[in-house]
N, C-alpha and C positions, 0 to 999 in steps of 0.2 A: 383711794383711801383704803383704810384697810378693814376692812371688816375683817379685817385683820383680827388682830381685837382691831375690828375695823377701823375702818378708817377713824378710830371711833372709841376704841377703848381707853378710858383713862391710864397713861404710865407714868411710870414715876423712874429716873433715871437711877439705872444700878451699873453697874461693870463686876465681870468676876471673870477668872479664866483658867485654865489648866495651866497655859503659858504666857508668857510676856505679854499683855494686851495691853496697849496703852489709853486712857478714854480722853478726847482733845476737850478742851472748854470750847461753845462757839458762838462768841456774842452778838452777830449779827448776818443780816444774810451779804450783808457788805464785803467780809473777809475774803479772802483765798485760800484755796487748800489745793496747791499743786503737789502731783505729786512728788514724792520724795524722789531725788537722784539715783540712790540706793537698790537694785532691784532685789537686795536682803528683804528688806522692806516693803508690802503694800498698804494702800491704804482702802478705808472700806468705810461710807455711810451710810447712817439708816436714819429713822424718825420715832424709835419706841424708848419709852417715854413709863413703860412701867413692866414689871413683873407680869408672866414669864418668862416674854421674849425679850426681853434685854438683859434677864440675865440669864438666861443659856445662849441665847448667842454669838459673846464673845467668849467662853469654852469651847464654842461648835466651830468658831472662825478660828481659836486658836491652835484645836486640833485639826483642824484640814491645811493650815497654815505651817503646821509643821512637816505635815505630809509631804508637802511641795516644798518645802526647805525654806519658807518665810514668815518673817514677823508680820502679825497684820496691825497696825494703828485702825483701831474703833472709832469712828466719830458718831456723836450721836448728835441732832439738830431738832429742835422743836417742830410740830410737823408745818404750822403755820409760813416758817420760815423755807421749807426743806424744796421746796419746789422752784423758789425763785433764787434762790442758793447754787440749786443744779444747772439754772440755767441760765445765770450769770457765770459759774464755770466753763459750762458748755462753749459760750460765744468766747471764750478765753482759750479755748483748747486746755482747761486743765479740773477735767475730772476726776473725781477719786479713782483707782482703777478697778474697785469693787463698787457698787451703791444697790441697796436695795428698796424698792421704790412701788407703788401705788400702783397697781397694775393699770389703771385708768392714765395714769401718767407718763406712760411709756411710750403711747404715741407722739406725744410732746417732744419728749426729750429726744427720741430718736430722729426725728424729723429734723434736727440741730446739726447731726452728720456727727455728733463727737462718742458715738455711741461702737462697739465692736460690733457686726453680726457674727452671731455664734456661732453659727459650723462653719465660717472661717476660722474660728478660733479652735476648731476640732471638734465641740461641743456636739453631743446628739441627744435627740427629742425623742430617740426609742423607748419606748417602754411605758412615757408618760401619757395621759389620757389629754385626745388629741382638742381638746373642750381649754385645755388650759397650755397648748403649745400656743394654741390661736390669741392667746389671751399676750401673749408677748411679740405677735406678729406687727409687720409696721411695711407697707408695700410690699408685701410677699416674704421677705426675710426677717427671722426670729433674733431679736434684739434684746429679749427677756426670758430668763426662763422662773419658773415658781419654783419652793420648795416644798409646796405645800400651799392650800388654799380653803377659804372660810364659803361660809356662804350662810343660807336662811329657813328654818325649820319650825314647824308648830310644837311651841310646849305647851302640854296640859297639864291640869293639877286633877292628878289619878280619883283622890277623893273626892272631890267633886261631881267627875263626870260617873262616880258608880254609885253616888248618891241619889244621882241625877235619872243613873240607868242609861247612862249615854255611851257609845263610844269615840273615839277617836275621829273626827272629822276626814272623810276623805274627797268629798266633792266640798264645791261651794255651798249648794245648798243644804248641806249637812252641816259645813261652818255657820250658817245664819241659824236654823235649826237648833244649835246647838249653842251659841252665840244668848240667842233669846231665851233660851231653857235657863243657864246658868246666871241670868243678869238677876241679881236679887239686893235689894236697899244698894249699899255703897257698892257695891262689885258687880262689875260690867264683867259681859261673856267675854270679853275679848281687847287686848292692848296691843296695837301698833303702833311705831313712829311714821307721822305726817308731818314731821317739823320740816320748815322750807330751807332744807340745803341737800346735800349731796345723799345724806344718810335719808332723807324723805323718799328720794327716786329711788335709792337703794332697797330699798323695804316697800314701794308699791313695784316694782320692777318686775318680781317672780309673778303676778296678780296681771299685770300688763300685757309678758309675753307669754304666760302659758295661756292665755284667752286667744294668742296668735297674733296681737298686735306687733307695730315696727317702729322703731323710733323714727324713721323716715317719715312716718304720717301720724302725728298725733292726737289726731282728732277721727282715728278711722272707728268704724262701731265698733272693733273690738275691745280699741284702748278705752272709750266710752264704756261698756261694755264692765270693765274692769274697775273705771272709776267711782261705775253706779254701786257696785257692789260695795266700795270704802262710805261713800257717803249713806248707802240705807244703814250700815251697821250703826254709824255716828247720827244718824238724823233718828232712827229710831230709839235710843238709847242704849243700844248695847256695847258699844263702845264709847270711852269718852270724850268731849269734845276739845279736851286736852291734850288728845294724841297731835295736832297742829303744836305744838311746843313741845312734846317728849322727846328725846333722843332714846337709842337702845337702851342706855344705861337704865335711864330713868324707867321706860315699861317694865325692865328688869325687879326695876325696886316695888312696882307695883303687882307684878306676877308673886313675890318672893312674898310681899306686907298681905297677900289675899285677894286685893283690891280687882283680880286681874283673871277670870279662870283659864283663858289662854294667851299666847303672847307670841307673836312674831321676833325671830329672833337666833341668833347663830352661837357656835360652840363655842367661843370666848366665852361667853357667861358661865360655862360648866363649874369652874370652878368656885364660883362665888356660890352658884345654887346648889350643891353637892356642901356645902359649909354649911348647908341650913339641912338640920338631921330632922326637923321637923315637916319639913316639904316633899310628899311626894309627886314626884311629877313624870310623866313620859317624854318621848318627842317624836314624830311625825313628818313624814315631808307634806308640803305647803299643800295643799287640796288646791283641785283644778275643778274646772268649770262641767267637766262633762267626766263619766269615767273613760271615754276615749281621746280624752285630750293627754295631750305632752307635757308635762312639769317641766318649764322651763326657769332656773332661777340664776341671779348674776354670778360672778363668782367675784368674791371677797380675796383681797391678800395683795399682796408683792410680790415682785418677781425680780432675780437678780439681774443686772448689767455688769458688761464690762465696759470700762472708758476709755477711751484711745493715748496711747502713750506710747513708749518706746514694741518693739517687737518681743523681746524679752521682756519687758514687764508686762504683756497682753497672754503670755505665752506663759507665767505664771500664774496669774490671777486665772486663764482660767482653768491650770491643775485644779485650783483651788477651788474655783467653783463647783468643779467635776466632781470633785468631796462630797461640796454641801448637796450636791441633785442626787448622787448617790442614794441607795438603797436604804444604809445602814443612816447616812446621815437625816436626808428625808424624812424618815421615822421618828429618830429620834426630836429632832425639831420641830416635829408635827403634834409628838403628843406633850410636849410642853407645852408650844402655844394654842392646844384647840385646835388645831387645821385639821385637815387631810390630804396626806402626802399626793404630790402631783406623780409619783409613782404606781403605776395601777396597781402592782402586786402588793407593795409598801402599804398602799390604801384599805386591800382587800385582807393586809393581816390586821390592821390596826381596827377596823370593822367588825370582824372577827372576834377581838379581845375585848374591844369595846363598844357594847349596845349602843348608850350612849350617842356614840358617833356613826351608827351604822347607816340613822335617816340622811346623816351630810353629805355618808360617801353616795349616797342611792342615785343621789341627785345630782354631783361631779360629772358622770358621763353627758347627761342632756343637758349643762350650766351654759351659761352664753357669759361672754367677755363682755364687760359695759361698753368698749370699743371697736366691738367686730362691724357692727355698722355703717360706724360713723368717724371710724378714726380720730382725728385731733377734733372734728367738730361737736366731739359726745360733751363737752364741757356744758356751751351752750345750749343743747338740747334739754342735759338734764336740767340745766337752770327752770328753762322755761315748763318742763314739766313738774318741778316741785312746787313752782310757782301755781300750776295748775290745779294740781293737789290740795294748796291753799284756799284758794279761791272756789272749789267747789265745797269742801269742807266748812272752813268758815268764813268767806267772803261771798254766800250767798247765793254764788253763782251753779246754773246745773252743769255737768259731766259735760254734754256736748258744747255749753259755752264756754268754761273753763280750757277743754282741749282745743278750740277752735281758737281763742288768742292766744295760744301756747303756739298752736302752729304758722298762726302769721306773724308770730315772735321769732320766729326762726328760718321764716323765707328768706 
């Protein structure tokens, strides 16, 4: 998913382009989209669904498209559909010969065989920070690469915390501290999403593994450890018991309405909260449990593929790609959509330029792949740990029992 605008951002379908970009209609995940005979011609799908990234984009695709001497055809698929789409192609041998896709997802799809690995395809991982090569890794060989990646940061609301006399949380117990200081009538210290899907495990997951827990054992005292700390905020009242049904967007609405003096939450939102001139707020990397522990948080985004096709058509697509990973391209696409470029230099100027974004990149070097663990069986895992999430929050249950059926959910 993309925490992208994760997995998770609302989009709204645009097409625009320097040059010829075609955008396909796609009505179900039933169709085919082999590729074109043509190697004038590539074809390329993705899942966004709204501004920024969909519409720079198919500019970004049509300028690296011309680079390499070809038209690229846009498709764009609802994300609901976007996954069993790919991989009812996949068993068909007929992939797009671009797709950019959920980095969570990538072990999936490669695991099908219709996938290129890229340094046969010439492709090199120099340069990018090696937290997000991993993140497209699939038995040893890189089958994805990012252009750019999201992830999850502490925003406070600056008034508040010097009203308060507080600063910036950097441990846990400074988040609780600080959490309980700012809870006053209708506004809770603190909003995160607990809702039971993908975006729940995504948003307790930096809380999880910088405590040092493994998805391999989810019931060990650290992931315990981790989950006590979500339920005292919610059990005591400083967060609300709401956060089981919030998605990002919606903590967003409640950091942005007051409701919220901090809020778990990634750089897709910049734009909407930077449109409110009334808000001042900072951002923070995610506070860890001790000051010698390791800030470990997921990493958000996509990463491209190529698809298997003719030798010539594998052999353009990925000039092509070579564009988008690029320096100049990377950037560019990264400060449209919120990311930070998978390029460490790219990274470290766009950081540079923008404060903003400087907590995202802090945190890219130490970020872990949702899938470095556990390869294709991170699906399941994460189920049973949102599930657990739930169940300790509002099904009553404590941290060690919530985690302990999570983990014989997944023997």
């Amino acid at each position: 998913m993309s925490y992208s605008a994760p997995p998770l951002a609302r989009r709204r379908a645009v097409a625009a382009g320097a040059a010829v970009v075609a955008t396909l209609a796609i009505g179900g995940c039933g169709e085919s989209a082999a590729p074109a005979a043509s190697t004038d011609t590539l074809t390329e799908i993705d899942y966004y669904e709204a501004a920024p990234q969909n519409t720079k984009l198919p500019e970004i695709l049509a300028a690296c498209g011309t680079e390499a001497g070809v038209k690229i055809e846009h498709q764009q698929v609802p994300r609901t559909q976007f996954m069993p789409k790919l991989l009812q192609q996949a068993s068909s041998r007929s992939l797009p010969d671009l797709a950019l896709i959920d980095n969570p997802d990538l072990a999936q799809l490669a695991a099908t065989g219709g996938l290129v690995p890229l340094s046969e395809a010439g492709l090199s991982t120099e340069g990018l920070f090696p937290s997000i090569v991993d993140a497209g890794r699939y038995e040893g060989k890189t089958y994805g690469i990012a252009p750019g990646v999201n992830g999850l940061a502490l925003y406070y609301n600056k008034k508040l915390f010097t009203e308060a006399g507080l600063q910036p949380p950097k441990t846990w117990d400074e988040l609780t501290t600080a959490a309980k200081s700012l809870t006053k009538g209708k506004r809770y210290g603190i909003a995160f999403s607990a809702v039971g899907t993908e975006e729940g495990s995504f948003q307790f997951e930096p809380f999880f593994w910088t405590a040092g827990a493994s998805l391999k054992q989810l019931d060990s005292p650290q992931a315990v450890q981790a989950l006590t700390l979500w339920k005292t905020l919610v059990d005591s009242g400083w967060a609300s018991k709401s956060v089981v049904t919030w998605t990002q967007a919606d903590i967003n609405d409640q950091f942005m309405a007051g409701n919220a003096a901090m809020m778990v939450n990634g750089p897709w939102q910049l734009p909407t909260l930077n449109g409110n001139k009334d808000l001042e707020f900072g951002i923070v990397p995610i506070p860890i449990p001790s000051p010698t522990a390791k800030p470990v948080t997921p990493l958000g985004g996509e990463v491209w593929t190529i698809g298997h096709s003719t030798p010539e058509r594998e052999k353009k697509a990925a000039a092509v790609l070579k564009c988008l990973l690029g320096q100049e391209k990377s950037l560019e696409w990264s400060k449209a959509a919120g990311y930070i470029p998978s390029n460490e230099a790219a990274a470290k100027q766009l950081a540079a330029s923008d404060p903003q974004l400087a907590p995202f990149a802090e945190e890219v070097a130490t970020a872990l792949a949702r899938t470095a663990e556990l390869g294709t069986a991170y699906p399941k895992v994460s189920e049973a740990l949102f599930n657990a999430i739930q169940a300790a929050l509002a099904g009553g249950k404590s941290p060690q029992e919530a985690l302990a059926a999570a983990q014989a959910a997944v023997k």
